[in-house]
C-alpha positions in Angstrom: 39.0 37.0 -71.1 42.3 36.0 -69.7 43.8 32.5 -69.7 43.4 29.9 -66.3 46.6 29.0 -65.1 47.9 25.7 -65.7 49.9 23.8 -63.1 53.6 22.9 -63.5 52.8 18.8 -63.8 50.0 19.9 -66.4 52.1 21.8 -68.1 54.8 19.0 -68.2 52.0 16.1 -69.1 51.0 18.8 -72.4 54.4 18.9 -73.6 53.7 15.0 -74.2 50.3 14.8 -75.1 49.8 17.8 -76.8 45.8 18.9 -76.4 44.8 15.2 -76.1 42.1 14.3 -73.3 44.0 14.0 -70.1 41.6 12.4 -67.2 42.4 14.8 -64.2 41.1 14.6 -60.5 39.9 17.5 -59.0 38.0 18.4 -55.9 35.5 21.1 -55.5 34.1 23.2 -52.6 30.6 24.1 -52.2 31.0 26.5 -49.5 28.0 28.1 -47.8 27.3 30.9 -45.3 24.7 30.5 -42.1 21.8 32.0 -44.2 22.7 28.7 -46.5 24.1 31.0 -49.7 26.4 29.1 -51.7 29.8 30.8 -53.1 30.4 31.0 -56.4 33.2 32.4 -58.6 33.4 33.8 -61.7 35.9 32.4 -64.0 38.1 34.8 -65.6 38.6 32.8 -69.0 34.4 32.6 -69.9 33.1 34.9 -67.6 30.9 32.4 -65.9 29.8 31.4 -63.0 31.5 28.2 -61.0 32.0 26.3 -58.0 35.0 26.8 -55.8 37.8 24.0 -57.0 39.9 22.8 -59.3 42.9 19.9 -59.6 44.4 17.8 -57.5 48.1 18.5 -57.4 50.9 15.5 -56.6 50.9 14.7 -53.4 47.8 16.2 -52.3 44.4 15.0 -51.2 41.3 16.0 -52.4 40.3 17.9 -49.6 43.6 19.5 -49.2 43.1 20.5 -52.8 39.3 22.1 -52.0 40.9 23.8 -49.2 43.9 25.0 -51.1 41.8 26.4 -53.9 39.0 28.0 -51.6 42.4 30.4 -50.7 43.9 30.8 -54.0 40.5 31.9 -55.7 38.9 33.9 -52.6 41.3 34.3 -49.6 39.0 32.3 -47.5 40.2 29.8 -44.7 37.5 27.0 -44.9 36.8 24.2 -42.9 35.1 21.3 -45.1 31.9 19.4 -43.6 31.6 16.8 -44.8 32.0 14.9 -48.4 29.2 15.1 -50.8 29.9 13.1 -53.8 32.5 12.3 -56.2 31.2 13.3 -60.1 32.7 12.2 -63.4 31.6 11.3 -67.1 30.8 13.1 -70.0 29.5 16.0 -68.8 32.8 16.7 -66.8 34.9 17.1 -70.1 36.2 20.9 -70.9 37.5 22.2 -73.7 39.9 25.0 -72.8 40.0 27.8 -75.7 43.6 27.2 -75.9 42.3 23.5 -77.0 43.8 21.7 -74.2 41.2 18.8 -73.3 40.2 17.8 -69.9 37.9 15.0 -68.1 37.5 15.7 -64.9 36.9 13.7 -61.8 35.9 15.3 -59.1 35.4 15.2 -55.1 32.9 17.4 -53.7 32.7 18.6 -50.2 30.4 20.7 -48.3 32.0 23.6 -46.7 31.8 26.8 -44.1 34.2 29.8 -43.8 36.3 29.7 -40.9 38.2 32.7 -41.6 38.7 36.3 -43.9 36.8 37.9 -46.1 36.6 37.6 -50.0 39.1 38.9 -52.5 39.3 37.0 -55.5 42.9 36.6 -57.1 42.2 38.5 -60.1 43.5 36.1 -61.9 41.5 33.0 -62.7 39.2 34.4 -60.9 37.5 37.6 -61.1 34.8 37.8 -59.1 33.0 35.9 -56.0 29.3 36.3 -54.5 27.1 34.7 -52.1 23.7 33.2 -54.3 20.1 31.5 -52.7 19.9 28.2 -54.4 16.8 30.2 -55.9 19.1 32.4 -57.7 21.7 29.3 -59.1 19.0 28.5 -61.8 19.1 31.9 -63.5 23.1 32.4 -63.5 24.7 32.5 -66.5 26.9 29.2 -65.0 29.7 27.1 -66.1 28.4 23.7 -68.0 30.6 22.0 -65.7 29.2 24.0 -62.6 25.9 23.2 -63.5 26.5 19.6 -64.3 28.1 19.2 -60.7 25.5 21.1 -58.8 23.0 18.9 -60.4 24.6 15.5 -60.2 24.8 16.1 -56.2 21.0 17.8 -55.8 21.4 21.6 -55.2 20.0 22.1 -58.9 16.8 19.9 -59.8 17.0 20.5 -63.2 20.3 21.1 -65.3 
């Protein structure tokens, strides 16, 4: 498995704290097709399943950030719906394997493609499918992913 990039103001915030617990925001993208399949990618650094986001850089908002990730990690264009829910707490800490530390807060939207096909960026991310809400359950997903997916009602039990 192959290491997630890290942003340059992360990368600047680690050279002071070290692997310490830095609260991020982030915003995720639950992006779904007209049969009602939701995207997920799989993560290059465990091999498992997520949602389509990640963090808020400077400057940005959190949709701009769903929207900006939805292209980094797939090459889609998407249009977000609307706004779903904004998740935090315990079960939105990570634990990189380098050992960096992260609690996330995150903004979740709904979303639809507007444009392109997939190709993941082989790089953080390794792979991308469309899954029935049937399916979720049985995926080997991110803690995080399954956390989230749960806290704003597409899983009913995490």
């Amino acid at each position: 498995m192959s290491e997630v990039p890290t942003s340059p103001y992360i990368q600047r915030l680690r050279s002071f704290v070290g692997h310490e617990l830095l609260l991020i925001p982030a915003a995720a993208a639950l992006v779904e097709d007209d049969a009602g399949r939701l995207l997920l990618v799989r993560q290059s650094d465990t091999g498992q399943w997520a949602a389509v986001g990640g963090a808020v850089d400077p400057g940005e908002s959190p949709e701009q950030a769903a929207v900006r990730e939805a292209a980094e990690e797939t090459g889609l264009r998407i249009t977000i719906d609307r706004l779903v829910g904004v998740v935090g707490g315990g079960e939105f800490e990570v634990t990189y394997p380098n050992g960096d530390r992260v609690a996330y807060i995150s903004t979740v939207y709904s979303a639809h493609v507007e444009l392109g096909e997939i190709q993941v960026d082989g790089d953080e991310v390794i792979e991308a499918g469309w899954f029935s809400l049937a399916d979720i359950p049985a995926l080997d997903l991110h803690p995080f992913t399954r956390a989230l997916l749960f806290a704003v009602g597409y899983l009913t039990d995490a």
